[in-house]
N, C-alpha and C positions, 0 to 999 in steps of 0.2 A: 232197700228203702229209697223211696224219693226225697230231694232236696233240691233246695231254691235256692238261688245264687243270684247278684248283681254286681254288674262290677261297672261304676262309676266313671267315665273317660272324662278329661278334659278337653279331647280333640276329639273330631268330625270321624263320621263311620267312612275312612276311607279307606278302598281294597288294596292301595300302595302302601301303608300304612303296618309296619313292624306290628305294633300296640294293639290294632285292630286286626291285624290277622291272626295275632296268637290268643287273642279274648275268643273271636268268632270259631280257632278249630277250639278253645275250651269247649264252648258251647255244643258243637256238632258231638263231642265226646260226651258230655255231662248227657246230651238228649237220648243217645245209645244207651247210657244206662239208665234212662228214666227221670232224672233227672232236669233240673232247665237251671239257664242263666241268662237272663235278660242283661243287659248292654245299652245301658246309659250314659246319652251324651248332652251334649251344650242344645243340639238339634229337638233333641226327643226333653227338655225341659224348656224348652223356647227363649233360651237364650242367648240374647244376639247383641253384643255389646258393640257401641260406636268402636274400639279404641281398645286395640288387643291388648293393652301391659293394664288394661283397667282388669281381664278377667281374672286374673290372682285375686283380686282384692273384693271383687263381685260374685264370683260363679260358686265360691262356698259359701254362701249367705243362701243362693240357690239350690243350692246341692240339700242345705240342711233344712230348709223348707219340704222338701220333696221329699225327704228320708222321715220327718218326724209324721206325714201321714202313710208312711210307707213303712211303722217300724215289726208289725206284723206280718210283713208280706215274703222274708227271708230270713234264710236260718243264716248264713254270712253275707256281708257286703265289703268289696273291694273298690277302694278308690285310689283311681290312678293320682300318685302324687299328693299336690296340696289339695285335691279336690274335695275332702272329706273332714277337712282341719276344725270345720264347725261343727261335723254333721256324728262325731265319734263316741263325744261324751253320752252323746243322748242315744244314741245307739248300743251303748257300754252300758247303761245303765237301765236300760230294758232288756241286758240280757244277750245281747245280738253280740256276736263275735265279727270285729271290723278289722280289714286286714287295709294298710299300704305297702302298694307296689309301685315301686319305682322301676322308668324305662328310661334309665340316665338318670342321673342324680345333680341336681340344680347347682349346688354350691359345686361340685369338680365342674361342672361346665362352665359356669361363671369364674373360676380357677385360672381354666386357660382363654376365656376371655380379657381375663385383666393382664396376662403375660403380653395379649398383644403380639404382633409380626407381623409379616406381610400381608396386606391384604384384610387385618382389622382394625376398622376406625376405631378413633377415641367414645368412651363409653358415657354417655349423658349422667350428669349427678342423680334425674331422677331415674334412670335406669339402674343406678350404684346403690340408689337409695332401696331400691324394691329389691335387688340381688342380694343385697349385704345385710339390708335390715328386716325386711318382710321376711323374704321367705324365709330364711334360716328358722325364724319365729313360727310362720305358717306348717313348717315342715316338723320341725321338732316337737309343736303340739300334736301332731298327726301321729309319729312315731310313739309319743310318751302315753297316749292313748289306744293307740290300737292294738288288737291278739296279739299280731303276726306282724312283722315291715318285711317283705321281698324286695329283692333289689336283684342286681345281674350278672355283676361278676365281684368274685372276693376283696378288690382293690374297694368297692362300695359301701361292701360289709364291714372291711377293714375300717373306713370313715365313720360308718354310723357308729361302731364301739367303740370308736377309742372319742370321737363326740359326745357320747354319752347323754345318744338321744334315744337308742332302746340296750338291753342285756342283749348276753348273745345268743341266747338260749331262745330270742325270739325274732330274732333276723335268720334268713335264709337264704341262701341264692336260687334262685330260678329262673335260669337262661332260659332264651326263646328254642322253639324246637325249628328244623327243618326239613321243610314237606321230602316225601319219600324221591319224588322225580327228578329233583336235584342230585342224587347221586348218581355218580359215573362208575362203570365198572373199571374201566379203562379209556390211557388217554396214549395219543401218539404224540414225539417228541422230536419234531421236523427242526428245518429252520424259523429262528422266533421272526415272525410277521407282525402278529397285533399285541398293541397293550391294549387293555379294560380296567376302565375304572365305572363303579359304579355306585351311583350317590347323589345327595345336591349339590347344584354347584354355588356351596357357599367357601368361606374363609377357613370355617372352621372342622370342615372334610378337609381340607388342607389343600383345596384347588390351587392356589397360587404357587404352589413347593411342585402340584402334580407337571402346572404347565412349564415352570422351569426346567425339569428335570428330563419332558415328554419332548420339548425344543431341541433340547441340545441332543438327546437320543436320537432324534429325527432327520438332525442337521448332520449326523457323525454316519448313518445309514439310510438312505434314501428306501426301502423298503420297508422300514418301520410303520406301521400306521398306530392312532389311538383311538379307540371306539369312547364315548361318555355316555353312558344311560342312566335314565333315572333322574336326570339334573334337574327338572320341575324349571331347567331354566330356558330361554328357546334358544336356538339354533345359533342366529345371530349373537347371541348375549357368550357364549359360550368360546365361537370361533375369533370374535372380539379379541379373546385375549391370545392369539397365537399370531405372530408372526403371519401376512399375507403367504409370502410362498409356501407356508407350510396349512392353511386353512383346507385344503383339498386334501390331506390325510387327516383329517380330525372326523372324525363321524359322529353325530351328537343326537340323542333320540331322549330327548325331556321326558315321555311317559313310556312304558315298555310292559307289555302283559307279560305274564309267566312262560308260555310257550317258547316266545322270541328271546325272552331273558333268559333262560334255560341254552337254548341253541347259541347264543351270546359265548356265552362262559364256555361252551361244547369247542367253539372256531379259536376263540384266545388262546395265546402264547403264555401270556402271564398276567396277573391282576394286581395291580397298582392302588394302594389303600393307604394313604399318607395321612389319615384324619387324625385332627390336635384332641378328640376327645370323643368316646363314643359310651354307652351303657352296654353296649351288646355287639351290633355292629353286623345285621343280617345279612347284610353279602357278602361280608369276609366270610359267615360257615356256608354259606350259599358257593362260594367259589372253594373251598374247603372240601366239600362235600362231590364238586365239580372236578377232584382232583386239578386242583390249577395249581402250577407255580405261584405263590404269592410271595408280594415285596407287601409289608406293612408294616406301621409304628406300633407300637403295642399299648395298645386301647383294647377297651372292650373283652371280646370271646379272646384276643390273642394273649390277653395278661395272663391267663386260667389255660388255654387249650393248644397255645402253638410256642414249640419252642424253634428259637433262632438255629439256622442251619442244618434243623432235623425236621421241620413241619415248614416253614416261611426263610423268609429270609427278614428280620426285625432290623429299621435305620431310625436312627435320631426323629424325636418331631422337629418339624422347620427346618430341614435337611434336606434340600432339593438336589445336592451335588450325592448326595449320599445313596440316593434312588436311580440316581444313573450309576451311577458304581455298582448297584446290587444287580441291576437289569443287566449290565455288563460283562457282568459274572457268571450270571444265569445264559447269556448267551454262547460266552466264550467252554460254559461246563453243562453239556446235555444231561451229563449223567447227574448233575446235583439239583438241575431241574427235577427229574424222574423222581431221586429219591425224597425231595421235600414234599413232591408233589402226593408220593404213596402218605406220607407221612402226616400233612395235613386231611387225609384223604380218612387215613386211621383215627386223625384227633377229631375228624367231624359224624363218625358211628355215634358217639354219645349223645350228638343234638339230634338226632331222629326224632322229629317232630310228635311223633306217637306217643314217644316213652316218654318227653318231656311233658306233653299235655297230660299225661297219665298221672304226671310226677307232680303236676298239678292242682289236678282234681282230688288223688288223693288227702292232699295238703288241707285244703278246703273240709273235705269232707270228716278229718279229726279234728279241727276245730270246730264242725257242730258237734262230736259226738261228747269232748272236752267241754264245751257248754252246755249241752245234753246234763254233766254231773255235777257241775255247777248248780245250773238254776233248773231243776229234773220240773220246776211249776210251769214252764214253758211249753212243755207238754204231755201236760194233765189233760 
């Protein structure tokens, strides 16, 4: 049978973009079997708001516009986040099975925004005001409404039941998958040369814990280098925060395609993932998958898929001294490198992008059939 699918984005079709690559391989799979999923965003509804903390409070007003002459057009729709907060009743109530899928979860990120450290400023009252009061409200009518909430990792799912914004019988986890060419069969285990980190370079990837910790490794071994990709941030903004003498081993490359991101992780010693908070966290299984040594806090895929000392090596958030001790370790013991490294290597078979998309689509495709015996006058 064919089926029609939408899934809702609050952010821009961008191919850097976690949220938007695992929608678009949805898509490429759903169209293989006959199937489609159209991929609506801010762009493709012409919405183009002065003043980003206004789109919470705008862009589902829009969303549910666009959905009530569109309530014939799908058998489920997906909106990412608060985006569907307005558009679910009316969707529910013609029948339509409306799922949220969370890519991060607002309130844990807002969490460790209010703990605050290095490197995040003080939070404006009307920013506290939209974090603490809005959304909670935006999100939880989204959840109490919809079939299905997805989320990422069990630490999520844990939140939404015991908030008792949906049963648990209809929260799911569904991690991102990752594409085939990232895995490595094998890696060799020279002397460590480079670290990798790969991310934005904001506060709350935990950049300032990264460059403390990447200083003093640097400063203790002159052959050390640290690659940064991915950081959206430029060159200058980056090397900014290192010590002059040590600016000439930083390597910083803001945008990076898959090729070169691939060959990235291929030349790295070990991958450096200090973030105060993730939903998922596609480079740690990207470097997972990479067979890499990895030092990381345990966010995201590592709460659920990597254990400390057997897959990664897991330090404190805001633990900059902590991340030179683990790199330190990792240098001083090749052999404990190898074995985390097989080991995250084994915890990243299960994100194979295939079976995750698969694990996906299925998901989707029983909640039409589950509304199929509901409301059977949908298709009379």
């Amino acid at each position: 049978m064919s089926f029609r699918f939408a899934a809702v984005l609050q952010t821009p079709k961008d191919e850097h973009s976690a949220v938007y690559i695992a929608y678009r391989a949805l898509a490429e799979h759903l169209a293989a079997a006959g199937s489609s999923l159209d991929i609506v965003t801010p762009d493709d509804l012409n919405f183009k708001p002065r003043y980003g903390r206004l789109v919470p409070l705008l862009y589902p007003s829009v969303v549910r516009r666009w959905m009530l002459s569109h309530l014939d057009a799908y058998d489920v729709v997906v909106f990412h986040s608060y985006a569907g907060w307005r558009a679910l009743g009316a969707l529910g109530a013609a029948g339509v099975p409306g799922v949220v899928s969370f890519h991060g979860l607002e309130p844990l990120y807002h969490r460790e925004l209010r703990r605050g450290g290095h490197g995040i400023g003080r939070l404006s009252r009307r920013y506290r005001f939209l974090q603490e009061r809005l959304m909670p409200f935006f999100l939880k009518t989204s959840c109490r409404a919809a079939s299905r909430v997805f989320c990422l990792n069990s630490e999520e799912r844990g939140w939404l039941v015991s908030s008792g914004w949906a049963p648990p019988d209809r929260i799911a986890v569904m991690p991102h998958g990752v594409p085939g060419d990232f895995f490595s069969g094998s890696r060799s285990f020279q002397a460590m040369r480079t670290m990798l980190f790969v991310g934005q370079w904001l506060p709350m990837k935990g950049v300032p814990y990264l460059v403390d910790a990447a200083t003093e490794l640097m400063r203790q071994d002159p052959e050390l280098t640290l690659v940064c990709a991915g950081t959206l941030a430029s060159q200058q903004t980056v090397l900014s925060a290192f010590d002059v003498p040590l600016q000439s081993r930083v390597r910083v490359m803001p945008r990076i395609d898959r090729e070169d991101l691939i060959q990235l992780y291929s030349e790295a010693d070990v991958f450096l993932f200090p973030s105060l908070y993730e939903g998922f966290g596609r480079a740690l299984t990207e470097a997972m998958a990479s067979r890499l040594p990895i030092v990381t806090t345990a966010v995201g895929v590592a709460v659920d898929a990597l254990r400390d000392g057997e897959s990664c090596l897991i330090v404190p958030h805001r633990d900059a001294a902590s991340i030179t001790r683990a790199v330190r370790r990792l240098q001083a013991e090749p052999s404990l490198r190898a074995s985390i490294a097989g080991g995250a290597a084994t915890a990243a078979a299960r994100f194979q992008q295939e079976n995750r998309t698969q694990e996906l689509a299925e998901a989707l495709i029983a909640l039409v059939h589950q509304s199929s015996r509901r409301y059977p006058y949908r298709n009379a």
